[in-house]
C-alpha positions as CSV (number, residue, x, y, z in Angstrom):
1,X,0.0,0.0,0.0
2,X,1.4,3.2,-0.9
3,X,0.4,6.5,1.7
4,X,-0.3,9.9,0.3
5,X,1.6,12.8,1.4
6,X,-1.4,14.0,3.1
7,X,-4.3,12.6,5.4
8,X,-7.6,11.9,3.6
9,X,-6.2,12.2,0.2
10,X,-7.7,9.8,-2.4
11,X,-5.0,7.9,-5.2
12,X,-6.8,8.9,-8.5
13,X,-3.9,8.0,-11.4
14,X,-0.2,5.9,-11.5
15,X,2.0,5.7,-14.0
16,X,4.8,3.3,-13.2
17,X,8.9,4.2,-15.1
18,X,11.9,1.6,-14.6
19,X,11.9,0.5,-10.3
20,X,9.3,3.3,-9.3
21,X,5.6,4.2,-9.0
22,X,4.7,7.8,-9.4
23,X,1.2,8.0,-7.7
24,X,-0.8,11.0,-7.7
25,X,-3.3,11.9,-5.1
26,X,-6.1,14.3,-4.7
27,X,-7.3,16.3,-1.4
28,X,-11.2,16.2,-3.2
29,X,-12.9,15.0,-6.0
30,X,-16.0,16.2,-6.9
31,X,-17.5,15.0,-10.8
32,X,-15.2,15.3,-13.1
33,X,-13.0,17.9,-11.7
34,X,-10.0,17.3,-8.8
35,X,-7.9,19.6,-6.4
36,X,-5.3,19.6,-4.3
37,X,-2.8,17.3,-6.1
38,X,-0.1,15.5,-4.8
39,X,2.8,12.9,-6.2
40,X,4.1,9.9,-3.6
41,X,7.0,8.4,-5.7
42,X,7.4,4.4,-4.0
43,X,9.7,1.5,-5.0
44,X,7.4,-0.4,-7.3
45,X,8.4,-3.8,-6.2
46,X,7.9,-2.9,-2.1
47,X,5.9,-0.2,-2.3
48,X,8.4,1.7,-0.1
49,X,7.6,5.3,0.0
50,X,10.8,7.3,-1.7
51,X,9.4,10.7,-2.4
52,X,6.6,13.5,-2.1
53,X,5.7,16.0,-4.8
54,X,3.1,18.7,-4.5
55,X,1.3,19.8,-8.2
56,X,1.1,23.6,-7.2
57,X,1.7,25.4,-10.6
58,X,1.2,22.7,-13.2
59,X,-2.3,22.6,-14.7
60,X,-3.2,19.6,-16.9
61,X,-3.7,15.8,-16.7
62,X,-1.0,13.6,-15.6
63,X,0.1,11.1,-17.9
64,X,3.6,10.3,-18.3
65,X,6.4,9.9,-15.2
66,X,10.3,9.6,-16.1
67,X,12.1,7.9,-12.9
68,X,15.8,9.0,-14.0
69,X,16.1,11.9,-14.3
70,X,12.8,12.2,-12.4
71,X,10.7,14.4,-14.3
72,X,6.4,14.2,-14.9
73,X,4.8,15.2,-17.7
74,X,1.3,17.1,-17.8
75,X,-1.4,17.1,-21.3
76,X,-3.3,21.0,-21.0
77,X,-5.1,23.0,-23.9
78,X,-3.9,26.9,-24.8
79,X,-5.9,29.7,-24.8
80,X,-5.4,29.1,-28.4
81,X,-7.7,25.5,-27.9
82,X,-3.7,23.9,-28.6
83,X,-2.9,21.0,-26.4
84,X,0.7,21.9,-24.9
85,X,2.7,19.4,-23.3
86,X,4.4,20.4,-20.1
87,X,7.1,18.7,-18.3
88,X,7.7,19.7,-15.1
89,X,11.2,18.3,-13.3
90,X,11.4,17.4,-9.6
91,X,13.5,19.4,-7.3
């Protein structure tokens, strides 16, 4: 079982790179929209917690985690109505 970086935070995606799952979490749901997001990164084979991430300036759906160099990548639409990629690299 892998613990969110927070009490009360639901697991609503996983993407899983190399030895690692990056799992992100949400404070609330509510329809189709979620807030507050977190990222636990945990051994995938023990489920060992290694890391916590907090989503506070990417906007967009997660959908791809890199485990070295750790970096996770976010899907968003422009202004324009473009989809941009963003990648944004842990510190």
């Amino acid at each position: 079982m892998i613990d969110p970086a927070e009490t009360g935070q639901m697991p609503i995606d996983m993407q899983v790179a190399a030895d690692r799952i990056a799992m992100e979490f949400s404070v609330s749901c509510s329809g189709d929209r979620c807030e507050g997001h977190n990222f636990t990164i945990a051994d995938r084979t023990t489920g060992h917690k290694i890391s916590d991430y907090a989503d506070e300036k990417v906007h967009g759906v997660f959908f791809c985690y890199g485990a070295k160099p750790e970096h996770f990548n976010f899907l968003t639409v422009s202004e324009d109505n473009e989809l941009k990629l963003i990648e944004a690299v842990a510190k």
